[in-house]
C-alpha positions as CSV (number, residue, x, y, z in Angstrom):
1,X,8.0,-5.8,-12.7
2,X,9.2,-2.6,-13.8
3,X,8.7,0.4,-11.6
4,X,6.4,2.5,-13.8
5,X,4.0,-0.5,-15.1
6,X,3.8,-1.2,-11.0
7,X,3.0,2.3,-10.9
8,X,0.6,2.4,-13.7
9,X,-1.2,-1.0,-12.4
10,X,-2.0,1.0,-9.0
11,X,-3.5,4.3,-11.0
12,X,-5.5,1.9,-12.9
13,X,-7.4,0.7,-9.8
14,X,-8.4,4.3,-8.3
15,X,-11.7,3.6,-9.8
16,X,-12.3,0.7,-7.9
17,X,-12.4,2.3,-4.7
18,X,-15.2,2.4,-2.3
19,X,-15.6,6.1,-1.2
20,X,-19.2,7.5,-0.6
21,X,-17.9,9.2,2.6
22,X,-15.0,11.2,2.2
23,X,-14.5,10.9,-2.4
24,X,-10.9,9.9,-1.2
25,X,-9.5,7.2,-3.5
26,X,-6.8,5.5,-2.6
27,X,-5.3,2.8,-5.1
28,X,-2.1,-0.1,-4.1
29,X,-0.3,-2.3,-6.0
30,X,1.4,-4.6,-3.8
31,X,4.7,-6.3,-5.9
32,X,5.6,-10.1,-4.1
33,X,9.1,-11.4,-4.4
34,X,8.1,-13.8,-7.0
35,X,6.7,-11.2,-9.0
36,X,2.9,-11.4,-8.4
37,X,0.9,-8.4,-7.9
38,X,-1.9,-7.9,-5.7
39,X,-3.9,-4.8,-5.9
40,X,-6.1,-3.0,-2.9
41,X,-8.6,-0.1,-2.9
42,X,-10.0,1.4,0.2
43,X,-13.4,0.5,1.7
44,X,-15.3,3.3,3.8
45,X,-17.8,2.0,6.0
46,X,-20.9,4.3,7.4
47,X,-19.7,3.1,10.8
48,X,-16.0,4.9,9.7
49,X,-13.9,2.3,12.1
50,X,-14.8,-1.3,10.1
51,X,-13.4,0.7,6.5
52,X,-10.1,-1.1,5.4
53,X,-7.1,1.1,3.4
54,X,-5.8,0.2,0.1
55,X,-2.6,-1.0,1.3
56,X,-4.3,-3.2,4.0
57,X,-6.6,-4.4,1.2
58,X,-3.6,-5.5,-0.7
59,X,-1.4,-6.7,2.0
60,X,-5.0,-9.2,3.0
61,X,-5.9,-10.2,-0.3
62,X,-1.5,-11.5,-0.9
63,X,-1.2,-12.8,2.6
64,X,-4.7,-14.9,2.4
65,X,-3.3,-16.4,-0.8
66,X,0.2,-17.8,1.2
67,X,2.5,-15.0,0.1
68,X,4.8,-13.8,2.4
69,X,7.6,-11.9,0.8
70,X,7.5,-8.4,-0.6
71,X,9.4,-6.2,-2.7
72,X,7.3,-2.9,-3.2
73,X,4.1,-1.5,-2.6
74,X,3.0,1.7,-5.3
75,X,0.1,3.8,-3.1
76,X,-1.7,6.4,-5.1
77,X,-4.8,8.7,-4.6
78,X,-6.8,11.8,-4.3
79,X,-10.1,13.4,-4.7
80,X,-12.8,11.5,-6.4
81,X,-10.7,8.9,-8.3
82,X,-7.9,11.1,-9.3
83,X,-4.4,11.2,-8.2
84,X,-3.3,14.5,-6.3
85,X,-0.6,15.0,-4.0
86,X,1.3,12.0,-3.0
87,X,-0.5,10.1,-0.5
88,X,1.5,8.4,2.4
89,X,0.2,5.5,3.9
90,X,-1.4,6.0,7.5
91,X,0.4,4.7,10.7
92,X,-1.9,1.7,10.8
93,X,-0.8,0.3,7.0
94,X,2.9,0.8,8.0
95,X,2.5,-1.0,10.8
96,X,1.5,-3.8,8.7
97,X,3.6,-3.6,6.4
98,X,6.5,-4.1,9.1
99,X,4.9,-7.2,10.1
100,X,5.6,-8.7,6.8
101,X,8.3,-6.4,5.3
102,X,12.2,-6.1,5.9
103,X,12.5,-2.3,6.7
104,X,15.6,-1.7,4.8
105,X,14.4,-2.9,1.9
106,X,10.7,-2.8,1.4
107,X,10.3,0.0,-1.3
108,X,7.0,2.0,-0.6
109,X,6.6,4.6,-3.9
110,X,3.9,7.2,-3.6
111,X,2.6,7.9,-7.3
112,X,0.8,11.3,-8.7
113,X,1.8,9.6,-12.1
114,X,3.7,7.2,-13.6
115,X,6.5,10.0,-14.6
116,X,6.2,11.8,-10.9
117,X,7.0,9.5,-7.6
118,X,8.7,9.4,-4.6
119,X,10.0,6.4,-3.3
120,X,11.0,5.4,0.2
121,X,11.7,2.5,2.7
122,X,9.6,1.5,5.4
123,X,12.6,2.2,7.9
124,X,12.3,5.4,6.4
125,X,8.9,6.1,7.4
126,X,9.0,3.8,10.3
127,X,11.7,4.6,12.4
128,X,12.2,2.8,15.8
129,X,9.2,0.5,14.3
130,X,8.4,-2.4,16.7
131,X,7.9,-5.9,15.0
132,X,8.0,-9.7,15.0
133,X,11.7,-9.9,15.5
134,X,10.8,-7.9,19.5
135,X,8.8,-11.0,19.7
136,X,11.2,-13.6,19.1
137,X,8.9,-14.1,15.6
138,X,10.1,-14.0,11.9
């Protein structure tokens, strides 16, 4: 999939988010190796710690359906359903995403539109990231 219909495809779903709490809206659109997509929102929670991130979301709803390679992940989000500044994923998503992602070459592109992004590798904002190959896994 091209890079700016991936883009547009994750600043389509900011209005899907769940955000009574803080009006943040964060929108993903995970791209699989065979070319599926798999979108996530983020799900606040009155209790804060049970909420869920857009990239998590994403990462859940691909995984629970047997996909287990991964070629890019858009993130966008901002202020009541519209995109602002580029908006990094938190520690917790990258973590996850180095459970199932090579670091080298996992593409992570934060959006404002689908004519301004950044893109990165996880390595790049993971350095010295600990994963399954420290436990003898994948």
């Amino acid at each position: 999939m091209e890079r700016k219909a991936l883009i547009r495809t994750a600043l389509d779903g900011l209005g899907r988010s769940y955000a009574p709490y803080s009006h943040f809206h964060v929108s993903a659109a995970l791209l699989c190796r065979d070319g599926k997509v798999y979108t996530g929102n983020n799900i606040e929670n009155a209790a804060y710690s049970p909420g869920i991130c857009a990239e998590r979301c994403a990462f859940a709803k691909a995984v629970s359906e047997g996909e287990r390679e991964f070629e890019a992940i858009v993130i966008c989000g901002g202020p009541d359903g519209k995109a602002g500044d580029y908006c990094p994923p938190c520690g917790v998503c990258r973590q996850v995403m180095r459970e199932f992602c090579k670091p080298d070459s996992f593409c992570i592109i934060l959006a404002k539109s689908a004519e301004e992004y950044r893109e990165y590798t996880l390595a790049q904002l993971l350095p010295e990231s600990f994963g399954p190959d420290h436990l003898g896994g994948v």
